[in-house]
C-alpha positions as CSV (number, residue, x, y, z in Angstrom):
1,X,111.2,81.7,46.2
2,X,112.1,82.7,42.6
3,X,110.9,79.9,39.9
4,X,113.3,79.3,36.8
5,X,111.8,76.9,34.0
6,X,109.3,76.2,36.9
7,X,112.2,74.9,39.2
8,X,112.9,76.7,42.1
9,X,116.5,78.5,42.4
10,X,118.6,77.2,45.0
11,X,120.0,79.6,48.0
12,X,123.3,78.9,49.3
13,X,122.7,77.9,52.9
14,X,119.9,75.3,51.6
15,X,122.2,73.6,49.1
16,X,124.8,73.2,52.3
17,X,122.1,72.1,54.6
18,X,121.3,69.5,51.2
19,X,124.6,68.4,50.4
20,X,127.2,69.0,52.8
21,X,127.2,66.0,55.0
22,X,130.7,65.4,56.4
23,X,130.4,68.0,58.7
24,X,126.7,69.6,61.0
25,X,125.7,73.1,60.9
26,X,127.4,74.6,64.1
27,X,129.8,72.4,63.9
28,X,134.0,73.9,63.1
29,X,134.7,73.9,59.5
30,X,131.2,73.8,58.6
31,X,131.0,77.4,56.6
32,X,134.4,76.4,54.6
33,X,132.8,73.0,53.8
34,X,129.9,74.7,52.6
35,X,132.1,77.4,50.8
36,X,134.0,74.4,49.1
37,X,130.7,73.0,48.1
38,X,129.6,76.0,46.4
39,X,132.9,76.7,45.1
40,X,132.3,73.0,43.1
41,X,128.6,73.6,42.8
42,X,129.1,77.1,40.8
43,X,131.6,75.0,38.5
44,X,134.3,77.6,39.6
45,X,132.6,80.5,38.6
46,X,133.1,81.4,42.0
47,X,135.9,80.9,43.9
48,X,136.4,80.0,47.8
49,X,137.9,83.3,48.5
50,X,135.4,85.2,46.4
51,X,132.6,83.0,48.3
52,X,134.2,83.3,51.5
53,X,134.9,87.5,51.4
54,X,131.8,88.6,49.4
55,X,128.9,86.9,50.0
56,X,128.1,87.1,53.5
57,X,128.8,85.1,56.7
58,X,125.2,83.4,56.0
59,X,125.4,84.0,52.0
60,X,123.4,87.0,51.8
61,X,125.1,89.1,49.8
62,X,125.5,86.3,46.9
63,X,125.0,87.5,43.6
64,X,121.7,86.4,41.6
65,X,123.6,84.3,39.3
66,X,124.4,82.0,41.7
67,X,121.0,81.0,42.7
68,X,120.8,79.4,39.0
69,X,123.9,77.4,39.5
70,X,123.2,76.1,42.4
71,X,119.8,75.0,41.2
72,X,121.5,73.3,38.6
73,X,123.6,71.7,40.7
74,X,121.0,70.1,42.9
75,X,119.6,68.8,39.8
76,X,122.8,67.3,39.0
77,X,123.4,65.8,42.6
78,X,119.5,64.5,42.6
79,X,120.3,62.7,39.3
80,X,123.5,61.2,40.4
81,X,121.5,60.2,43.8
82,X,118.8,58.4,42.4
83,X,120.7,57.0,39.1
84,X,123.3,55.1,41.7
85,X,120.4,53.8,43.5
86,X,119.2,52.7,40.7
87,X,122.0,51.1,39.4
88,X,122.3,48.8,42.9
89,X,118.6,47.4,42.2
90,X,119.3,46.9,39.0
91,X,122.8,44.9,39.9
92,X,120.3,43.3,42.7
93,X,117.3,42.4,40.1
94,X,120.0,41.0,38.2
95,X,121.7,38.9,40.5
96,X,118.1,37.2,41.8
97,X,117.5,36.6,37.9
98,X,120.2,34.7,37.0
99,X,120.2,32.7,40.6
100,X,116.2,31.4,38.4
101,X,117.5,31.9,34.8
102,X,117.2,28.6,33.1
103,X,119.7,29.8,31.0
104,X,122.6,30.1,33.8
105,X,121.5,26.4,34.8
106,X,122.7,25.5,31.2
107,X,125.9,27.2,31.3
C-alpha cells in the first residue's frame, strides 16, 4: 500500500467495494456502477469509456494518478458521512433541549 501525506492511496476495486452500494459485487451492472463511481470520484479526469477500455476488467491497468484521486475522494465521502451524522444529533440534541429550555416555556 503506497502512503501519500501519511494517507493511504485508494485502489479502484476498494473504493467500489466502499462506496458503491446500489448494486453487490457479482451482481449485473456492478463494474459500470463502479466505473460511474470512479468516473465522479476522479472529478472527470477520467471518463467512463476511458475507465471502462483502459484500465482493466478488475482496474489493474489504472494509471498512478488515479490512486491519489481516489484517496481524495474517500476523504471527501468520509467527511460528508460523518458531517450528516452529525448534523442529525445535533438536530436531535437540539430538539430534546428546547422540549427543557426554560426559555421555550416563556415563549
Amino acid at each position: 500500500m503506497d502512503v501519500v501525506n501519511g494517507l493511504p492511496l485508494m485502489e479502484p476495486l476498494e473504493y467500489c467495494r466502499r462506496w458503491v452500494t446500489t448494486v453487490e459485487p457479482g451482481e449485473r451492472g456492478y463494474r459500470a456502477e463502479c466505473i460511474r463511481a470512479l468516473e465522479k470520484a476522479t472529478f472527470g479526469v477520467y471518463k467512463f469509456d476511458t475507465i471502462n477500455r483502459n484500465w482493466g476488467a478488475e482496474f489493474e491497468r489504472r494509471p498512478e494518478s488515479a490512486l491519489e484521486l481516489l484517496r481524495v475522494a474517500n476523504m471527501l465521502n468520509e467527511l460528508d458521512t460523518g458531517l450528516e451524522a452529525l448534523n442529525t444529533s445535533v438536530a436531535e440534541v437540539l430538539a430534546k433541549v428546547k422540549q427543557v429550555s426554560p426559555r421555550s416555556k416563556q415563549d
